[in-house]
N, C-alpha and C positions, 0 to 999 in steps of 0.2 A: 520902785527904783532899785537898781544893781550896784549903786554906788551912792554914797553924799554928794549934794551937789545943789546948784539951784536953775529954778523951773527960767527957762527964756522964753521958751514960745510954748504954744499948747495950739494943734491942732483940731483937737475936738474940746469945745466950751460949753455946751450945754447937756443937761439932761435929758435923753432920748436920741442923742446922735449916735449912729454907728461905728462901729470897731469892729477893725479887722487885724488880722496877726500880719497880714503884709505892708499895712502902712502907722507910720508913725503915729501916736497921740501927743507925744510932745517931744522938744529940744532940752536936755538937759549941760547942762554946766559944770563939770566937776573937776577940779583944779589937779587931784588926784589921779585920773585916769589921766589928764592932759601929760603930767608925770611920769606915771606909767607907759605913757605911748613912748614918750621920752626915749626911757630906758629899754623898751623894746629894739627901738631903732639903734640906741648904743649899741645894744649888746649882739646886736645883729652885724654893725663896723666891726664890733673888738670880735667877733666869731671870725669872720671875714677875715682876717687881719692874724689872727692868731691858727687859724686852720692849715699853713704850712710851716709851725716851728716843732722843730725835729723832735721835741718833748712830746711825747703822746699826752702828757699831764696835763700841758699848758692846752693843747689845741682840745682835749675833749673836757675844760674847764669853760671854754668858748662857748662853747656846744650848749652845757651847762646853765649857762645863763642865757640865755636863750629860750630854751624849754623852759626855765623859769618865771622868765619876765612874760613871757606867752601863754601859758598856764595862770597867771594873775588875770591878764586883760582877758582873759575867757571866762573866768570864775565872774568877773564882773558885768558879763553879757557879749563883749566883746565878738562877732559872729566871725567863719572864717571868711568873708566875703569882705567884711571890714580890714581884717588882719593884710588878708590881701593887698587894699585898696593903700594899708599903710605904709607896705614893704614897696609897695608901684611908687608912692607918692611919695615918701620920703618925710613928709609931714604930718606932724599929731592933728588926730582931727581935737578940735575943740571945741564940741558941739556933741553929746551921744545922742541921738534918736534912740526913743523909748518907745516900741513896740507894744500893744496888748500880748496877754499868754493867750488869750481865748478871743471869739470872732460873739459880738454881741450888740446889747445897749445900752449905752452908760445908762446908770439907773441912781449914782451919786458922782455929783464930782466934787474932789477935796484938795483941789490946789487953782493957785493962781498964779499969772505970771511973775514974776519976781519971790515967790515964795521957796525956800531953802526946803529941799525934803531929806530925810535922814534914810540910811542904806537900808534898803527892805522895806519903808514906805509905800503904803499904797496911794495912788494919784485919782484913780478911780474907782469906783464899784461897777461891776458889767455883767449883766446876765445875759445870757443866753435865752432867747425869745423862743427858739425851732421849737420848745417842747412847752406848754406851758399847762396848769392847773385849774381847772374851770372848778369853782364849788356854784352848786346849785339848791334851792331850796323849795321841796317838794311835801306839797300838803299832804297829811296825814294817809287820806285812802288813796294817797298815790306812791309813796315808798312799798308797797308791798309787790307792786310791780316791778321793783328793781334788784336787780342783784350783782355783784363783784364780778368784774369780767366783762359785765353785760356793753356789746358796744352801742354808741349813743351817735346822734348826728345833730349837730348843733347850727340854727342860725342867729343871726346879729343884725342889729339895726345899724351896726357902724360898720358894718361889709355886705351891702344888701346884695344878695343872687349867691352870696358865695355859703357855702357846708363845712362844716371843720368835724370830722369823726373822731371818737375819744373814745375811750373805755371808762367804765365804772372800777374804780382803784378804792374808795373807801365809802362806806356807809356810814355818821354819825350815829354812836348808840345812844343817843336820845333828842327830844321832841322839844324842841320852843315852845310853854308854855302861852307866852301870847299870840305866837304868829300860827301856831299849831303846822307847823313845819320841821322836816327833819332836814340836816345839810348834807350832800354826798360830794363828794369829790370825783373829776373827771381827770 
């Protein structure tokens, strides 16, 4: 979260749903930005308003806060698409859409609706699935056949017909005494 505030709605609720950077994962509430939009839009009248008095002081004091209060709502996530929509509309939105930073799967989620999150809270945990870690465990007189680099073609019982190619990235330097297996990493 980019601000204090509290969770209203939550578009993705379970673990294993997808995120994207284009759509929302939740509505947040923050009385604070609702404020700050506020004083955006003041300060946008009193520029407006002060941009032909003969004081150059006065009119680029306008100006001033402006850049100010604009510079706040963007530290706070603020996009210039919103900024836009606030200067068209004339109204604070009261509602931020919280965005993912990254396109993934929820892999934890740590809020719920009516739940207060504090500024820099994370709401979810999201990995990125495109690249993933396969360890495998290869009997004894069969590690000798492998080496780093080496590329590997893998199938699955839970994607049947389909190949997934990997590279050999790590060898375990040593052997499971019971299973008499060494682990390699893909």
């Amino acid at each position: 979260s980019w601000i204090a505030g509290r969770i209203d709605r939550l578009y993705v609720n379970r673990v294993g749903d997808p995120v994207s950077k284009k759509h929302p994962v939740a509505l947040l509430y923050a009385p604070e930005l609702v404020a700050a939009q506020q004083e955006y839009l003041l300060a946008l009248r009193s520029a407006e308003e002060l941009k032909g008095s003969r004081i150059a002081a006065i009119a680029a004091n306008g100006a001033g806060l402006v850049t100010s209060a604009r510079q706040r709502l963007k530290l706070w996530g603020v996009s210039e698409d919103q900024l836009a929509a606030l200067e068209q509309g004339g109204e604070p939105m009261v509602h931020r859409p919280i965005s993912s930073p990254l396109e993934g799967v929820v892999i934890e989620k740590m809020v719920l609706v009516g739940d207060d999150v504090a500024e820099g809270e994370a709401l979810f945990s999201v990995a990125d699935l495109s690249t993933v870690w396969v360890e495998l465990a290869l009997y004894e007189n069969e590690f000798p056949a492998v080496s780093i680099g080496q590329e590997v073609t893998i199938t699955s019982q839970s994607y049947p017909g389909e190949e997934f190619v990997g590279k050999v990235s790590y060898i375990y330097p040593f052997l499971d005494a019971q299973t008499r297996t060494v682990k390699v990493r893909l």
